[in-house]
C-alpha positions as CSV (number, residue, x, y, z in Angstrom):
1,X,89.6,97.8,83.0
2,X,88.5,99.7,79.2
3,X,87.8,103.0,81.6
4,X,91.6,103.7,82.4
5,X,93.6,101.2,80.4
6,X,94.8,98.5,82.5
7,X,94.5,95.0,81.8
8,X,97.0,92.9,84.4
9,X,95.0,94.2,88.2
10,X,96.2,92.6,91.0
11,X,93.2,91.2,93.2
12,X,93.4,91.8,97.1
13,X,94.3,89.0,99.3
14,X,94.9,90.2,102.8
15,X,97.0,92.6,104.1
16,X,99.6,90.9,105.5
17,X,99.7,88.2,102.3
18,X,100.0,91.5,99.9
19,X,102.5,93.3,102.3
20,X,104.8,90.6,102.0
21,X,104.2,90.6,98.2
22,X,105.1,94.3,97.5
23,X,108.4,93.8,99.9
24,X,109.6,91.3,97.9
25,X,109.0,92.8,94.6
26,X,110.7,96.3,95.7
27,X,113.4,94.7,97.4
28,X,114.4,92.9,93.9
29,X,116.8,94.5,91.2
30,X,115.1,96.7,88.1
31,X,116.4,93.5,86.2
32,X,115.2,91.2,88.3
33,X,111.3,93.4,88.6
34,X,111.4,93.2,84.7
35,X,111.2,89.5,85.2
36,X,108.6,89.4,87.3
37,X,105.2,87.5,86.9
38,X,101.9,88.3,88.6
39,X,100.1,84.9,89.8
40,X,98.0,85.5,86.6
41,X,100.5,85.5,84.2
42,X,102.1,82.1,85.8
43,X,98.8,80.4,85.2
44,X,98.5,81.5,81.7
45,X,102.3,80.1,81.1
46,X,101.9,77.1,82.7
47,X,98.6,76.3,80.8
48,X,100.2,77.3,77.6
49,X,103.5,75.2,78.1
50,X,101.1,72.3,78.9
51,X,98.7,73.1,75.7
52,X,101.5,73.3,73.5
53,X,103.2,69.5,74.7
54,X,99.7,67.8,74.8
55,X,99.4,67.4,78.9
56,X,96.1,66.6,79.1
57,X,96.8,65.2,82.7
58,X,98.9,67.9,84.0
59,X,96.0,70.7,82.5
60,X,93.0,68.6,84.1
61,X,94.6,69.1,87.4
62,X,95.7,72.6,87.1
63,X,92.0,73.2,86.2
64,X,91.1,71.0,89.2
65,X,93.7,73.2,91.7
66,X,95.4,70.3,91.9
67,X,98.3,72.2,91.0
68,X,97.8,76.2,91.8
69,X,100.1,79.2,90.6
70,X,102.7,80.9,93.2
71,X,101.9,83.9,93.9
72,X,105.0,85.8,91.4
73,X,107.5,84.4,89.6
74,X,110.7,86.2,88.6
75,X,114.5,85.1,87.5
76,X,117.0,86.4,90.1
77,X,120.5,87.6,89.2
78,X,122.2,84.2,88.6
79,X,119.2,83.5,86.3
80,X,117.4,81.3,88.2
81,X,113.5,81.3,87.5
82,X,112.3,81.9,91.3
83,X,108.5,81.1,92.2
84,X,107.7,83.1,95.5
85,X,104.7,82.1,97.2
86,X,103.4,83.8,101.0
87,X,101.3,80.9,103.0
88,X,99.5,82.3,105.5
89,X,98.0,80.7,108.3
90,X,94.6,79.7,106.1
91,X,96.3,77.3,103.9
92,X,95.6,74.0,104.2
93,X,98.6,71.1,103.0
94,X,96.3,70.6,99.8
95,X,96.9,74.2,98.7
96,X,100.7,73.8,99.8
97,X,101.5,70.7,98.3
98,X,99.8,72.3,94.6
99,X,102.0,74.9,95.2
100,X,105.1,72.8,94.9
101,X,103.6,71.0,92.5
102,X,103.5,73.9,90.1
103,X,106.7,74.9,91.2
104,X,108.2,71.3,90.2
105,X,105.9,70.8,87.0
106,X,107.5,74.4,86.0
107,X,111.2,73.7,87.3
108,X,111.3,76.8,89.4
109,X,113.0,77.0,92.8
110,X,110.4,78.0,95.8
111,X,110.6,80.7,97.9
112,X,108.7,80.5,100.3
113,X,107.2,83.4,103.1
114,X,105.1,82.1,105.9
115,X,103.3,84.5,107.7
């Protein structure tokens, strides 16, 4: 990270989970990339949003992964905030259902890849 400047790195998943990833993101509008959110920065909203109105419950079980970050997050052309998520075959429900659970905590509208 200090050695060439960059703070927001993307950590390898599997091919296949990342593929699906980068398709996504290059098949959006330049408006709609400007939008986008790594998995990273979702967590850090979320937590911040839940810091800032005192939910004490809601940040225990994020911190539990009772209620995990989508893998991007971006607003599409009709302004709709869009959290897109690629399940592979090594999710279990429990993982799934704190997807949607971040999804519904943060109001966004899932989109969903299964691969």
């Amino acid at each position: 990270e200090k050695s060439h400047g960059i703070t927001k790195c993307y950590n390898y998943q599997s091919y296949a989970h990342d593929r699906h990833i980068h398709s996504k993101y290059m098949s959006l509008s330049d408006r709609e990339r400007y939008t986008w959110k790594t998995e990273s920065e979702a967590r850090i909203e979320a937590r911040e949003r839940m810091q800032e109105q005192r939910d004490y419950k809601y940040l225990q079980m994020l911190e539990k992964d009772f209620i995990s970050s989508v893998d991007a997050v971006y607003t599409n052309a009709e302004g709709k905030e869009i959290a897109f998520e690629v399940i592979t075959g090594n999710y279990r429900q429990k993982q799934c259902d704190s997807k949607f659970a971040f999804c519904q905590y943060m109001g966004y509208t899932p989109e969903i890849v299964e691969v």
